[in-house]
C-alpha positions in Angstrom: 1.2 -7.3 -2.4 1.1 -3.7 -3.4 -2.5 -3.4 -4.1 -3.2 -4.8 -0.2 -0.8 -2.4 0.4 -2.1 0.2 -1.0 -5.7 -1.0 -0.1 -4.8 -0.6 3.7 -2.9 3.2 3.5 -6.3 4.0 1.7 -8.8 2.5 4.8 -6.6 4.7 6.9 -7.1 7.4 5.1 -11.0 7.0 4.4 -12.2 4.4 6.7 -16.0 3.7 5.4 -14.2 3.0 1.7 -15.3 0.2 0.0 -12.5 -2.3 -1.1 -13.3 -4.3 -4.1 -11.1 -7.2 -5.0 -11.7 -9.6 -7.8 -9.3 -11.7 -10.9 -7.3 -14.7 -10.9 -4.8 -13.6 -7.9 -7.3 -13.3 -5.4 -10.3 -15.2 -6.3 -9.4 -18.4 -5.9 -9.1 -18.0 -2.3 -11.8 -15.5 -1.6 -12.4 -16.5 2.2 -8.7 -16.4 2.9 -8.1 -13.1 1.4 -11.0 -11.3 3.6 -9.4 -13.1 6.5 -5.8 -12.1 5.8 -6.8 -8.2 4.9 -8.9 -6.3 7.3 -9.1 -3.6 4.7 -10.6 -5.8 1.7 -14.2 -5.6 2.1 -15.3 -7.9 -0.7 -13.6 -10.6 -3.3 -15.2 -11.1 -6.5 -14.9 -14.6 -8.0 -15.3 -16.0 -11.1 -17.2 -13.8 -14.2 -17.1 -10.4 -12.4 -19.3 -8.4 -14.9 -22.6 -8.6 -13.2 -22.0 -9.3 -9.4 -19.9 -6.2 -9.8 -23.0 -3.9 -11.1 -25.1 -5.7 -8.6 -22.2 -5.0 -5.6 -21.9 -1.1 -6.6 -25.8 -0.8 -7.1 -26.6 -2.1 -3.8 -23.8 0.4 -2.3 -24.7 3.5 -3.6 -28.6 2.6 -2.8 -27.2 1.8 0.9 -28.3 -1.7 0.6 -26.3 -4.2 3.0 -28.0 -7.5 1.9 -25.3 -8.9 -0.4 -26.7 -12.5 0.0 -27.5 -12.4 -3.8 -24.7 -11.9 -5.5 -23.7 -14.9 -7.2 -19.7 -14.9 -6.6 -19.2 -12.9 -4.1 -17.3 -13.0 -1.0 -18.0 -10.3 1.9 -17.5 -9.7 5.9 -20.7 -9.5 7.9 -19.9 -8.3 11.0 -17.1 -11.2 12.4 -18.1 -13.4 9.7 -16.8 -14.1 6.0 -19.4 -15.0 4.2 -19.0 -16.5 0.8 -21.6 -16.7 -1.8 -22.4 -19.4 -4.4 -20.2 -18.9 -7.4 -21.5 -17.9 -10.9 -21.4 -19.5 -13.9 -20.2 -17.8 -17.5 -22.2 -15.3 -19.2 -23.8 -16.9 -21.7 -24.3 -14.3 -24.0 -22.1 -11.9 -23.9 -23.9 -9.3 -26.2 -26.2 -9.2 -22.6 -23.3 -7.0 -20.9 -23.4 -3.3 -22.3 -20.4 -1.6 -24.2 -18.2 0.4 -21.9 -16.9 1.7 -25.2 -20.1 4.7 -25.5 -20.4 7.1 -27.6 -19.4 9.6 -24.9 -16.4 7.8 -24.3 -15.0 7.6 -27.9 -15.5 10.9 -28.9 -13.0 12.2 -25.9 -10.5 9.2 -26.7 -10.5 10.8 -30.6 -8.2 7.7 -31.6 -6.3 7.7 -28.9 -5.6 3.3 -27.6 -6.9 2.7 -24.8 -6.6 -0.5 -21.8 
């Protein structure tokens, strides 16, 4: 409840915002979620590694064809439209570290979540 919350003060604030949903608590009802919140924009189901990175790539290039992204659930105009779902990452040595070089150097043994 407070991230939907939160979610709307920020649409207020900076209407063309992108609102990215995804996990357990909202996935499982992707459609109903959209429907429920006018300021989620898309729902995430299932492995969210790779629709994710295909969601922001097509947002940053401008790109409004979401149709395929396994997993994901998105408004189109009036419609929800919900995607075919994805299946597990096989591999998982596929998806790249976010733990770079870059990154561990500034953390300097620090934990982080």
């Amino acid at each position: 409840a407070m991230v939907l919350k939160l979610a709307d003060c920020l649409k207020q604030i900076v209407p063309d915002m992108k609102i990215i949903l995804g996990g357990p608590e909202v996935s499982f009802d992707s459609q109903n979620q959209l429907k429920e919140n006018a300021a989620v924009d898309f729902v995430i189901s299932g492995e969210g590694e790779t629709p994710f990175r295909l969601l922001l790539d097509k947002l940053f290039h401008g790109i409004r064809d979401y149709g395929g992204i396994a997993g994901l659930t998105y408004r189109e105009e009036e419609r929800i439209i919900e995607n075919s779902g994805c299946g597990l990452i096989k591999c998982l040595d596929d998806l790249p570290s976010p733990y770079t070089a870059e990154m561990l150097n500034v953390i300097q043994g620090r934990i982080v979540y």
